[in-house]
TIMI-2910 file (N, C-alpha, C, CB; in pm, 1 decimal, decimal comma, always signed):
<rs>
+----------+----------+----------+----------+----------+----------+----------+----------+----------+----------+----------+----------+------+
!      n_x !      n_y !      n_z !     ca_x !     ca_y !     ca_z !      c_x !      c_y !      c_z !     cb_x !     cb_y !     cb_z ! resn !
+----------+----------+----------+----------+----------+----------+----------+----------+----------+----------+----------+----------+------+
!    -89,8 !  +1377,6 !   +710,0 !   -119,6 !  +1257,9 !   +631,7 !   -138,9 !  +1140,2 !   +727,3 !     -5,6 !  +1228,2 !   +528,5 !  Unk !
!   -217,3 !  +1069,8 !   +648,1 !   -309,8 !   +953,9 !   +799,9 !   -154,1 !   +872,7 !   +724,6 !   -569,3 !   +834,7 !   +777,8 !  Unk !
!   -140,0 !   +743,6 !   +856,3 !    -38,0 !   +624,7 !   +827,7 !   -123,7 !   +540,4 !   +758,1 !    +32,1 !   +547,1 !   +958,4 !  Unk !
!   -109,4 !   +419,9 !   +677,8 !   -153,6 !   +290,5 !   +714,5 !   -211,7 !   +223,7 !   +810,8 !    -89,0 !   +240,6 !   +709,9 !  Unk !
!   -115,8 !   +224,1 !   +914,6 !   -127,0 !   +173,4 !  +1068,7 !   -303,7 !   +254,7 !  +1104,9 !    +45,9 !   +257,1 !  +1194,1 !  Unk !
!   -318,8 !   +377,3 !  +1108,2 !   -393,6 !   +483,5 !  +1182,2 !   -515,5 !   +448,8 !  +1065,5 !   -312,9 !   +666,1 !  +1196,8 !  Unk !
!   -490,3 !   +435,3 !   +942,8 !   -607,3 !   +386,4 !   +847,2 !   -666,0 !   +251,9 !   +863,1 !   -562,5 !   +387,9 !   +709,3 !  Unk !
!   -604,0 !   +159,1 !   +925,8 !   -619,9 !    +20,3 !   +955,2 !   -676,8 !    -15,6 !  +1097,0 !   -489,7 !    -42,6 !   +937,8 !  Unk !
!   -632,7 !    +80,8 !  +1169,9 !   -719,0 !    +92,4 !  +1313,2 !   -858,8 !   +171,0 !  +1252,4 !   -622,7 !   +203,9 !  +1457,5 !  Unk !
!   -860,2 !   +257,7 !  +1168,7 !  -1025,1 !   +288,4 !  +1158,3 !  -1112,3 !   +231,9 !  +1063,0 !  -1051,2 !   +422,8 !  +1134,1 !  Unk !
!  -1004,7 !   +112,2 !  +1004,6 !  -1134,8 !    +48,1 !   +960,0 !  -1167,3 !    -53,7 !  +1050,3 !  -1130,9 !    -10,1 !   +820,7 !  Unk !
!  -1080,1 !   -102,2 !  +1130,1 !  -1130,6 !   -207,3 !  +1255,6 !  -1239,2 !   -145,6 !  +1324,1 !  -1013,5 !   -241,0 !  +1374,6 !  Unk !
!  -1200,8 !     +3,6 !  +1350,6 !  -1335,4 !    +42,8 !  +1466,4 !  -1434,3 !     -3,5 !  +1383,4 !  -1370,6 !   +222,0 !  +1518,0 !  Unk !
!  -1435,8 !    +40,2 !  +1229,2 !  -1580,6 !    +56,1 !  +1143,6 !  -1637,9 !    -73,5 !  +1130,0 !  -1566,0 !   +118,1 !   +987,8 !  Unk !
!  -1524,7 !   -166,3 !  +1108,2 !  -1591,9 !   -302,2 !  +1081,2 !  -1661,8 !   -346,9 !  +1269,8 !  -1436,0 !   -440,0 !  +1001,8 !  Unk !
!  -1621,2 !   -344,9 !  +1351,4 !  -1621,8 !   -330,8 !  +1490,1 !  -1747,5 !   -289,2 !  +1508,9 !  -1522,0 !   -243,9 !  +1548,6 !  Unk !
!  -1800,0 !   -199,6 !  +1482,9 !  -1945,3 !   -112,1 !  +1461,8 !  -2045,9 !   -140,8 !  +1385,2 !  -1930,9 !     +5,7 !  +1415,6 !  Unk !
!  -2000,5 !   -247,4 !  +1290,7 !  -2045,2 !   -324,4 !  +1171,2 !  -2080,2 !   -235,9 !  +1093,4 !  -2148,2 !   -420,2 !  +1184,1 !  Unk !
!  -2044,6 !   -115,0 !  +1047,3 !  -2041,6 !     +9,4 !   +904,8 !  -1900,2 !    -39,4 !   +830,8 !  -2022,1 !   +222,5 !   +967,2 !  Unk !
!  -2010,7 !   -193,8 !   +778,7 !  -1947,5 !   -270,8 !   +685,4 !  -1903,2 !   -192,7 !   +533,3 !  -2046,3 !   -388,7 !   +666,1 !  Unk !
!  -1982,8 !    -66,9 !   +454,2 !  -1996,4 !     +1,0 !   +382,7 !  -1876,6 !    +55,9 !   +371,5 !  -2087,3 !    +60,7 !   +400,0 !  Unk !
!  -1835,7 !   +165,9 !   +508,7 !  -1793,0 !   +226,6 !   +535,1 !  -1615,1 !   +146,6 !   +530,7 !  -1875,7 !   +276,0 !   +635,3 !  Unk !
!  -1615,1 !    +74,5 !   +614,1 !  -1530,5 !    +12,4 !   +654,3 !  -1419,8 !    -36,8 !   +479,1 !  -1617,3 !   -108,6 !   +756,2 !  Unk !
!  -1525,6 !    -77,3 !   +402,2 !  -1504,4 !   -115,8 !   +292,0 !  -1451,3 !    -15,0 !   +211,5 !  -1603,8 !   -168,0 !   +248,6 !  Unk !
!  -1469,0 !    +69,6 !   +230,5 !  -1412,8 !   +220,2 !   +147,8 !  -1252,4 !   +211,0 !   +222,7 !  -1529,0 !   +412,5 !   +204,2 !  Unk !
!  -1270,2 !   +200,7 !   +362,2 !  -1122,9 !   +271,0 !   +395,5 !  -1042,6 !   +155,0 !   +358,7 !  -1090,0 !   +326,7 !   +566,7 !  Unk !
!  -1057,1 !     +5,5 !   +374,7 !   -957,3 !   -123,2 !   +316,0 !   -918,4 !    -48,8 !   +177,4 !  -1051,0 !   -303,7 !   +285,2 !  Unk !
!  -1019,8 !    -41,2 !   +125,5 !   -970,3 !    -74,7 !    -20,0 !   -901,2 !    +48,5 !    -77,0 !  -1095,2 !   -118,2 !   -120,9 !  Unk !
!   -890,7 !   +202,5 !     -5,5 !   -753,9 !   +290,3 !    -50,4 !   -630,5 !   +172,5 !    +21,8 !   -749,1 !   +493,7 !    +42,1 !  Unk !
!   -619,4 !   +144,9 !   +114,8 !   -499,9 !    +82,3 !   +177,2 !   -485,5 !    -41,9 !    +80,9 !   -520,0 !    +41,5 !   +345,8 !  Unk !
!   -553,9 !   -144,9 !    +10,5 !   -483,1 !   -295,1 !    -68,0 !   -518,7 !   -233,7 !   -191,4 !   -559,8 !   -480,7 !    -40,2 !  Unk !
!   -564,3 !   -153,3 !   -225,5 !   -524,1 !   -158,6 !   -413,9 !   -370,1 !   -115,2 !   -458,1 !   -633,6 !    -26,5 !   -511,9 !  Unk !
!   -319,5 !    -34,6 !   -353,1 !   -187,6 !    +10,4 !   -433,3 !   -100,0 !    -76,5 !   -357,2 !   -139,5 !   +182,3 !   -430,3 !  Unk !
!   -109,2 !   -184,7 !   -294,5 !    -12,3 !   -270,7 !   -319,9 !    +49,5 !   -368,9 !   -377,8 !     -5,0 !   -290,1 !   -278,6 !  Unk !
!   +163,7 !   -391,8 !   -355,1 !   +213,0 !   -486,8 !   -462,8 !    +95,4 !   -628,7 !   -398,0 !   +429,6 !   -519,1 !   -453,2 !  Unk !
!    +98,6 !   -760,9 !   -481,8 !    +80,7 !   -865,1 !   -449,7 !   +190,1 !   -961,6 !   -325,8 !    +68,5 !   -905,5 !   -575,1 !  Unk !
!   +102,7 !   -998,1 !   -243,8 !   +165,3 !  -1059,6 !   -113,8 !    +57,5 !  -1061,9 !     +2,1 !   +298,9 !   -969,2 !    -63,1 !  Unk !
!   +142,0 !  -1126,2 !   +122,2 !    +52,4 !  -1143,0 !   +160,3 !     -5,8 !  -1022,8 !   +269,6 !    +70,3 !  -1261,7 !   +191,3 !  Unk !
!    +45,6 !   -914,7 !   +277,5 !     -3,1 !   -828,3 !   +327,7 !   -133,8 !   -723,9 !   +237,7 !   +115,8 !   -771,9 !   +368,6 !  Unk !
!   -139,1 !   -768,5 !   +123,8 !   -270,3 !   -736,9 !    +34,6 !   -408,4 !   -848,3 !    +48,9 !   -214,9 !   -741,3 !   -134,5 !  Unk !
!   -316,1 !   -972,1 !    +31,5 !   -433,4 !  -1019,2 !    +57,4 !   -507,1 !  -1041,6 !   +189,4 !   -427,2 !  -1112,8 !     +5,6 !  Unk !
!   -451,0 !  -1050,3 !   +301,8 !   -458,4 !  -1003,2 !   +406,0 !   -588,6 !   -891,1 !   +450,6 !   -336,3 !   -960,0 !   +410,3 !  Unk !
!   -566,0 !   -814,4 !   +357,0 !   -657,1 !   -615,6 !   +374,2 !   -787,4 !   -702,1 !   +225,1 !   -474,3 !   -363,7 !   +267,5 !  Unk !
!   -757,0 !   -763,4 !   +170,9 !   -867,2 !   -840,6 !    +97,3 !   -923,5 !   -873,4 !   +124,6 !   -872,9 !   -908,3 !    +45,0 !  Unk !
!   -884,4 !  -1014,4 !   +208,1 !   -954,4 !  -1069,9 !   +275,5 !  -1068,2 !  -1030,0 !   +360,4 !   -889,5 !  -1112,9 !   +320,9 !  Unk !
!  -1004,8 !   -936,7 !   +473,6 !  -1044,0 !   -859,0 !   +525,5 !  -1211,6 !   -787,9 !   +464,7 !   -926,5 !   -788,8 !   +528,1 !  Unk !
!  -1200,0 !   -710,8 !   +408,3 !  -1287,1 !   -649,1 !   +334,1 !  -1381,5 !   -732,0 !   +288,4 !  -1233,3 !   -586,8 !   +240,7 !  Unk !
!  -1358,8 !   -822,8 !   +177,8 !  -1436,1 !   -926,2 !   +140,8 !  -1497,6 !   -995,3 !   +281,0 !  -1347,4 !  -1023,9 !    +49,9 !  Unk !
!  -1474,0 !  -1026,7 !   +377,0 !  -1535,9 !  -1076,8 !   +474,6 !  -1633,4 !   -926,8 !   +561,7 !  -1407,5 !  -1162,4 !   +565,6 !  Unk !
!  -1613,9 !   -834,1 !   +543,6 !  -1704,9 !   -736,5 !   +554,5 !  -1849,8 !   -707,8 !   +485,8 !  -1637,3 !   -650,9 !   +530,6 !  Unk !
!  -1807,5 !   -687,5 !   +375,9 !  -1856,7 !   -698,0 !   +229,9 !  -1982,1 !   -854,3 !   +246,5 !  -1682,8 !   -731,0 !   +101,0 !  Unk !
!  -1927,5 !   -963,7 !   +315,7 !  -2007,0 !  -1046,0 !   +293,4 !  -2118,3 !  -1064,4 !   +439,3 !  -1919,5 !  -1165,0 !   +246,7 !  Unk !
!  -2119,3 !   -964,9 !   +538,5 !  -2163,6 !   -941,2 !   +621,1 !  -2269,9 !   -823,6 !   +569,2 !  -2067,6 !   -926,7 !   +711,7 !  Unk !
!  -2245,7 !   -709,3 !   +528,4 !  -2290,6 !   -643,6 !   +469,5 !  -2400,1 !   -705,7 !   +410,6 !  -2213,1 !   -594,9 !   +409,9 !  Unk !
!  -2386,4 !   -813,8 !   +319,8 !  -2484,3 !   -809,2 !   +250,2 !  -2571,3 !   -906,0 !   +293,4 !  -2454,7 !   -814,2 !   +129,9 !  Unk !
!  -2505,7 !   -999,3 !   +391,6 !  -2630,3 !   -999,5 !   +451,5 !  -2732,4 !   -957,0 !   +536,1 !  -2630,9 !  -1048,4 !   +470,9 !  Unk !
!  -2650,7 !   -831,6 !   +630,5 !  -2736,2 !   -776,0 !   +678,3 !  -2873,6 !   -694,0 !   +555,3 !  -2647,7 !   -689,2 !   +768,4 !  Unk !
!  -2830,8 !   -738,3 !   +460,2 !  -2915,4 !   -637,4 !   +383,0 !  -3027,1 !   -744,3 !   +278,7 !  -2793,8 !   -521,0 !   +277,2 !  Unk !
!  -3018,6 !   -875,3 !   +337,6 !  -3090,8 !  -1014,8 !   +309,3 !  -3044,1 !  -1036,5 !   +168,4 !  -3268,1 !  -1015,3 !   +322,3 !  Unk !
!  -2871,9 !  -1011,4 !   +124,9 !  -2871,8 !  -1063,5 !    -35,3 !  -2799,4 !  -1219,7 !    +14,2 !  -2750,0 !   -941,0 !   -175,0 !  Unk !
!  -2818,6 !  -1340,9 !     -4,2 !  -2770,7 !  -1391,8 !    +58,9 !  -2672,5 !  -1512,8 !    -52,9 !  -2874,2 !  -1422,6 !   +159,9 !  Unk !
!  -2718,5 !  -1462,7 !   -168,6 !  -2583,5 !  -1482,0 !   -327,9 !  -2444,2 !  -1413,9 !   -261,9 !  -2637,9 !  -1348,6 !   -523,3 !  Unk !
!  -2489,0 !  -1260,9 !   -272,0 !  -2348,7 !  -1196,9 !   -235,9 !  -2299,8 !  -1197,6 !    -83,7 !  -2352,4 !  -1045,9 !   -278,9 !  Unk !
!  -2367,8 !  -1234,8 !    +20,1 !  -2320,4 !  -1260,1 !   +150,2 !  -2206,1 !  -1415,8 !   +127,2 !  -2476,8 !  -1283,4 !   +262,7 !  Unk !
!  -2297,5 !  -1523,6 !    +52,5 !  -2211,9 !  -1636,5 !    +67,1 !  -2093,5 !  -1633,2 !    -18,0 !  -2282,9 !  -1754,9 !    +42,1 !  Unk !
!  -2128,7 !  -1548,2 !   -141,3 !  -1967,7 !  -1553,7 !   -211,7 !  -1897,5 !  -1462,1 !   -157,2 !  -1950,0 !  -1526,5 !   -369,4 !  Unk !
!  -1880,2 !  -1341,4 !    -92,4 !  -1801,5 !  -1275,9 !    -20,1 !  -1767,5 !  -1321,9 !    +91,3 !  -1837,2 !  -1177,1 !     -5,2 !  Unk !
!  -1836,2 !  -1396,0 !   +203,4 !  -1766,4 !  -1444,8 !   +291,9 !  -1671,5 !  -1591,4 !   +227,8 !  -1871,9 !  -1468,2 !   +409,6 !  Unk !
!  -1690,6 !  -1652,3 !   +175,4 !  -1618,0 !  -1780,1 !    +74,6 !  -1490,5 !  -1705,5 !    +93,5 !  -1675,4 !  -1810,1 !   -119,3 !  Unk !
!  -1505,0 !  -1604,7 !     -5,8 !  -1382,5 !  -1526,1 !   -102,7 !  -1299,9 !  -1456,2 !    +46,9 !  -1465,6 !  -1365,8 !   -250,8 !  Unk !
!  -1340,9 !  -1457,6 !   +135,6 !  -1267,9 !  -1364,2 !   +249,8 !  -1220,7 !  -1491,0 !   +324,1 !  -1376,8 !  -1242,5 !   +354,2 !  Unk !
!  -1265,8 !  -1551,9 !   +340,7 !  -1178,7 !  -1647,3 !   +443,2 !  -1100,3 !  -1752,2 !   +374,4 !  -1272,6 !  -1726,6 !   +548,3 !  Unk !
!  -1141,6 !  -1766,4 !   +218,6 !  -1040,0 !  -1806,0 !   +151,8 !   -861,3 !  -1730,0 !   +149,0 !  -1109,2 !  -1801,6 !    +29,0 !  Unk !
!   -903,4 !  -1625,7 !   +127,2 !   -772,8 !  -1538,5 !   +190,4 !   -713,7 !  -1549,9 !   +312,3 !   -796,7 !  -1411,9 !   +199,1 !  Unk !
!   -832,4 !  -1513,8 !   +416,3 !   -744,1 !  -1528,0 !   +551,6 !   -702,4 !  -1644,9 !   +556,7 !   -808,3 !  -1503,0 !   +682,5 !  Unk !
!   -764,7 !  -1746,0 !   +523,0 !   -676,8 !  -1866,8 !   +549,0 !   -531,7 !  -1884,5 !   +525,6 !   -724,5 !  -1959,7 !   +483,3 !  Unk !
!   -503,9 !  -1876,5 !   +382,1 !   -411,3 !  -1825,1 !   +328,6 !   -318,0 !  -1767,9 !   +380,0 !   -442,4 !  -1770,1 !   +267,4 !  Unk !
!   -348,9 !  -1626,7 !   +453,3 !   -247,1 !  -1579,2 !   +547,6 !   -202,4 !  -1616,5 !   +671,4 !   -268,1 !  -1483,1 !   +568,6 !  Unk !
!   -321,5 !  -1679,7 !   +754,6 !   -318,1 !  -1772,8 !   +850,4 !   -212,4 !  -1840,0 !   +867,1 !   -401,7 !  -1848,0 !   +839,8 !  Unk !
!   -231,8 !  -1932,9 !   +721,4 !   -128,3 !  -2060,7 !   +702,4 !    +61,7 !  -2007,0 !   +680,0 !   -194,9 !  -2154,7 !   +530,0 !  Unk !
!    +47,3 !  -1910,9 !   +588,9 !   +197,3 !  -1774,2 !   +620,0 !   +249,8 !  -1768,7 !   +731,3 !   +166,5 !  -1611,7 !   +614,5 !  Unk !
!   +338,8 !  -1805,2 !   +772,1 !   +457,2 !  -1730,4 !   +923,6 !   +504,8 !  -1625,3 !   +883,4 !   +609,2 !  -1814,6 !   +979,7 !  Unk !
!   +503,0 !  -1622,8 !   +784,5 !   +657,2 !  -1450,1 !   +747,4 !   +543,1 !  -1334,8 !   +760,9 !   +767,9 !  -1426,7 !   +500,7 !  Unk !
!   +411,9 !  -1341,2 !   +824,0 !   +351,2 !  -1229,6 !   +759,8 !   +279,3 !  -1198,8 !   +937,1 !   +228,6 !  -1272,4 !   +591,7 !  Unk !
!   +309,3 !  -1098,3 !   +985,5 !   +276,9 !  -1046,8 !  +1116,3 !   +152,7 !   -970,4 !  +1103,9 !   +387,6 !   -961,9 !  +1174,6 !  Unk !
!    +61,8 !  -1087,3 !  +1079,1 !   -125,8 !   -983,6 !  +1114,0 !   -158,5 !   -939,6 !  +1232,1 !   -277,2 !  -1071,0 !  +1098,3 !  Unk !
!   -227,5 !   -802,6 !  +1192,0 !   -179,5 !   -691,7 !  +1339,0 !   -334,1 !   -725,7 !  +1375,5 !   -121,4 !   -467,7 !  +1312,3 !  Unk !
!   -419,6 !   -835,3 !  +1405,6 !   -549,5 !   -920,6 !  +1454,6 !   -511,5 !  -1027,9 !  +1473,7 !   -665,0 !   -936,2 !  +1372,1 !  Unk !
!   -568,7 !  -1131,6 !  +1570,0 !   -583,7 !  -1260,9 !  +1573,6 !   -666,9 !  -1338,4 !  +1443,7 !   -646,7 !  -1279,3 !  +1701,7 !  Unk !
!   -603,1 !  -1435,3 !  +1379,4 !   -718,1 !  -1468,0 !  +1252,0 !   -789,2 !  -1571,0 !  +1301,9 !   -659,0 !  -1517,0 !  +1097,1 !  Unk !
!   -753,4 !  -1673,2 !  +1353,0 !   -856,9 !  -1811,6 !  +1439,3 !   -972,0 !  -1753,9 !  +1481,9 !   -790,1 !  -1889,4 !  +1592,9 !  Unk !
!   -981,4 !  -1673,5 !  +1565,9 !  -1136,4 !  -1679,6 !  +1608,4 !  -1181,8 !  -1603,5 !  +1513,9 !  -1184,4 !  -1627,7 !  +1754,0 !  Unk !
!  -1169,9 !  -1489,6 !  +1400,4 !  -1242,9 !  -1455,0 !  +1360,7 !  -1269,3 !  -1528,8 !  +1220,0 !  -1224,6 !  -1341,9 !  +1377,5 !  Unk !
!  -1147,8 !  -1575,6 !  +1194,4 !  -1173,7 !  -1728,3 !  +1105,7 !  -1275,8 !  -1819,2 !  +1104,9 !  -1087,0 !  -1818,5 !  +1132,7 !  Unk !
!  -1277,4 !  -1900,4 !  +1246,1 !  -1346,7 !  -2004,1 !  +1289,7 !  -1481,5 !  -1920,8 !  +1313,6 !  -1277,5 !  -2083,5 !  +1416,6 !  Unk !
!  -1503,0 !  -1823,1 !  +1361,4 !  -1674,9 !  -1785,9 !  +1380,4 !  -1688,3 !  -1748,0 !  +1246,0 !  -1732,0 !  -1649,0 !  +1498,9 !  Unk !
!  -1666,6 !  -1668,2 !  +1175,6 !  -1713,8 !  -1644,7 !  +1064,0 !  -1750,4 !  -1768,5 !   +981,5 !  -1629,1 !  -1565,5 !  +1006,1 !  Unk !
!  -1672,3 !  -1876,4 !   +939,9 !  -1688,3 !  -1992,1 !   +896,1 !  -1836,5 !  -2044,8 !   +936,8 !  -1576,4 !  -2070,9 !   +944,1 !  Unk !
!  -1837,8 !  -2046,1 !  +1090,9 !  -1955,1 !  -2119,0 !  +1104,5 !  -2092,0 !  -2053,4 !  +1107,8 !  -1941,1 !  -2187,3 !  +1213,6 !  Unk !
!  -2079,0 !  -1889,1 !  +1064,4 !  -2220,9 !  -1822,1 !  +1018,3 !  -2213,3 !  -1828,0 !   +837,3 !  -2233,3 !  -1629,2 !  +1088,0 !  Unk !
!  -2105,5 !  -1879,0 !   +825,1 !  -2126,3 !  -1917,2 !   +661,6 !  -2187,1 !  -2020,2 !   +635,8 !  -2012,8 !  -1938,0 !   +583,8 !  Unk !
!  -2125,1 !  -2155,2 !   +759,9 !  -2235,6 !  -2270,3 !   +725,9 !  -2387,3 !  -2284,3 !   +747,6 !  -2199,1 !  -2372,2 !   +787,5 !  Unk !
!  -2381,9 !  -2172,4 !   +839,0 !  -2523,6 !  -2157,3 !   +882,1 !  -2601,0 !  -2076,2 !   +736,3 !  -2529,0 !  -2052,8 !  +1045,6 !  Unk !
!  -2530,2 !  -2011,4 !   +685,7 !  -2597,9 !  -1931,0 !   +546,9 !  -2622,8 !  -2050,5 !   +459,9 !  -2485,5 !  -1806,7 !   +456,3 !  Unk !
!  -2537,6 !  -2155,6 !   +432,3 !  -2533,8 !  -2271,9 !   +324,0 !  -2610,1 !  -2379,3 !   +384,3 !  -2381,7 !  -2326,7 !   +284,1 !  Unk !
!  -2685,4 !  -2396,5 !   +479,6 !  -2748,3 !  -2473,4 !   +548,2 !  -2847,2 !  -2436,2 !   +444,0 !  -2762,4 !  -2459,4 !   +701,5 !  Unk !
!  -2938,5 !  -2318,8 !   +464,4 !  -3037,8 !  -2247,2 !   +388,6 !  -3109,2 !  -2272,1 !   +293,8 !  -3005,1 !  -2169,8 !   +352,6 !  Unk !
!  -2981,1 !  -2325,2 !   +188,0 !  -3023,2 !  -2358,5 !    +87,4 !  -3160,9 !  -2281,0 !    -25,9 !  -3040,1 !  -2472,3 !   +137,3 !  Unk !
!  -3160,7 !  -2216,9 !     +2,9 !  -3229,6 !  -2095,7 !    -96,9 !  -3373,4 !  -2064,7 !    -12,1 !  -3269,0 !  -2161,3 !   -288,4 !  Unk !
!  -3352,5 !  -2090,5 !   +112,3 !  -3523,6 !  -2072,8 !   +230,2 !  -3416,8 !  -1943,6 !   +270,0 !  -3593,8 !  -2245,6 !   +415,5 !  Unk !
!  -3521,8 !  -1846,3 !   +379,6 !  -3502,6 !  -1732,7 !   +386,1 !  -3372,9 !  -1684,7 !   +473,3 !  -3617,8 !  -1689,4 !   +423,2 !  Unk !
!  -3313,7 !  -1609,9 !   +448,6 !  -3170,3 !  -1590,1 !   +500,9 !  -3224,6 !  -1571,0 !   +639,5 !  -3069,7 !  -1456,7 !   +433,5 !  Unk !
!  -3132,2 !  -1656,2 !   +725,0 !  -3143,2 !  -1648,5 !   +897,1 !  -3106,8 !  -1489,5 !   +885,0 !  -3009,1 !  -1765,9 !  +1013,2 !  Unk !
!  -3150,2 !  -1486,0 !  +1036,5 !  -3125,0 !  -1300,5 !  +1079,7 !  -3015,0 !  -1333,1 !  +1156,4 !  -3261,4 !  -1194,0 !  +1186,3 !  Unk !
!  -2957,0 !  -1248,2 !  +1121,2 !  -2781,9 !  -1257,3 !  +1175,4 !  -2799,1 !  -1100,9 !  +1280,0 !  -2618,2 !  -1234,7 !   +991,1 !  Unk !
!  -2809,0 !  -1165,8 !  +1394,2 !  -2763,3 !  -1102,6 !  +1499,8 !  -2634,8 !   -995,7 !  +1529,6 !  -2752,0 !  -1195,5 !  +1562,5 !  Unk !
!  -2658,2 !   -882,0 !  +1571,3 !  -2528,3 !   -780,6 !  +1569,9 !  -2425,6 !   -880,3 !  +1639,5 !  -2550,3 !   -615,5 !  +1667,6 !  Unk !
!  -2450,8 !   -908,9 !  +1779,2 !  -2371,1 !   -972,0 !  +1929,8 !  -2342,9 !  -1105,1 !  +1790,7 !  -2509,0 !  -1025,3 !  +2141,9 !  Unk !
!  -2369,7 !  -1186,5 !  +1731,5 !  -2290,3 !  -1304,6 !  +1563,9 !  -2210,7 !  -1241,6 !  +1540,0 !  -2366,1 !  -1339,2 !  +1397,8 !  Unk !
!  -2197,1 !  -1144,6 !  +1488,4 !  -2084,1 !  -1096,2 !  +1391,7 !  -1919,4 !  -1074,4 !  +1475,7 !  -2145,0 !   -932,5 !  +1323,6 !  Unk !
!  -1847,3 !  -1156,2 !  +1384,9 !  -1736,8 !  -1121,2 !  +1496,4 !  -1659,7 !   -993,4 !  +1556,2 !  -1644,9 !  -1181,9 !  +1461,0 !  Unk !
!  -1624,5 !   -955,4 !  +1611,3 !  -1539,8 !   -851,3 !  +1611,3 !  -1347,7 !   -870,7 !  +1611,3 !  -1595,6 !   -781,6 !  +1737,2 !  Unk !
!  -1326,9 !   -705,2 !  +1580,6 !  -1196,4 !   -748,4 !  +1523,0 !  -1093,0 !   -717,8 !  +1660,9 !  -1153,8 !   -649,8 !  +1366,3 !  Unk !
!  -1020,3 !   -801,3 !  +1719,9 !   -942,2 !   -780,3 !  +1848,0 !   -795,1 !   -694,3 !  +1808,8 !   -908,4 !   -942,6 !  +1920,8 !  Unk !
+----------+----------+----------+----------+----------+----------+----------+----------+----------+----------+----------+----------+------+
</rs>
């Protein structure tokens, strides 16, 4: 039986690889069966900030901006938490992600910028 821990390192590789899809399958066995806290929203967050990469690599750029919103609304959240030991750094992938969101809301309904693999953050 896989751990948590060993399920959470392979969705980092996946998100890491940007098989945002993929990646999104393995979060979400690990945060649905938990209770509420901040180690769910945390693996939410997470995902949802995948999820909103995803879609823009795939030029939807409705569901890129509300999924990245909805994901760093979370991490923040946990960010701002001391009692909660995130096994990633959240600042930089906080702060870059943020600023390819403003770059999406810049846009304003003209054609979604091309988001570069070497943009997307990776997870340390």
């Amino acid at each position: 039986m896989t751990t948590p821990e060993a399920t959470l390192e392979a969705a980092i590789a996946l998100f890491n690889r940007q098989q945002f899809f993929e990646c999104h399958e393995v979060l979400e066995d690990l945060w649905r069966p938990l209770p509420a806290g901040p180690e769910k929203t945390f693996l939410q967050g997470l995902l949802q900030l995948g999820v909103g990469y995803y879609h823009w690599q795939r030029g939807n750029p409705v569901g890129a901006k509300s999924k990245l919103q909805a994901g760093l609304e979370k991490l923040e959240v946990v960010a701002s938490q001391q009692r909660y030991q995130v096994p990633i750094p959240l600042e930089p992938l906080i702060a870059q992600s943020q600023l390819l969101l403003n770059r999406l809301l810049e846009q304003q309904g003209q054609t979604l910028p091309i988001l570069l693999p070497e943009q997307i953050p990776k997870l340390e």
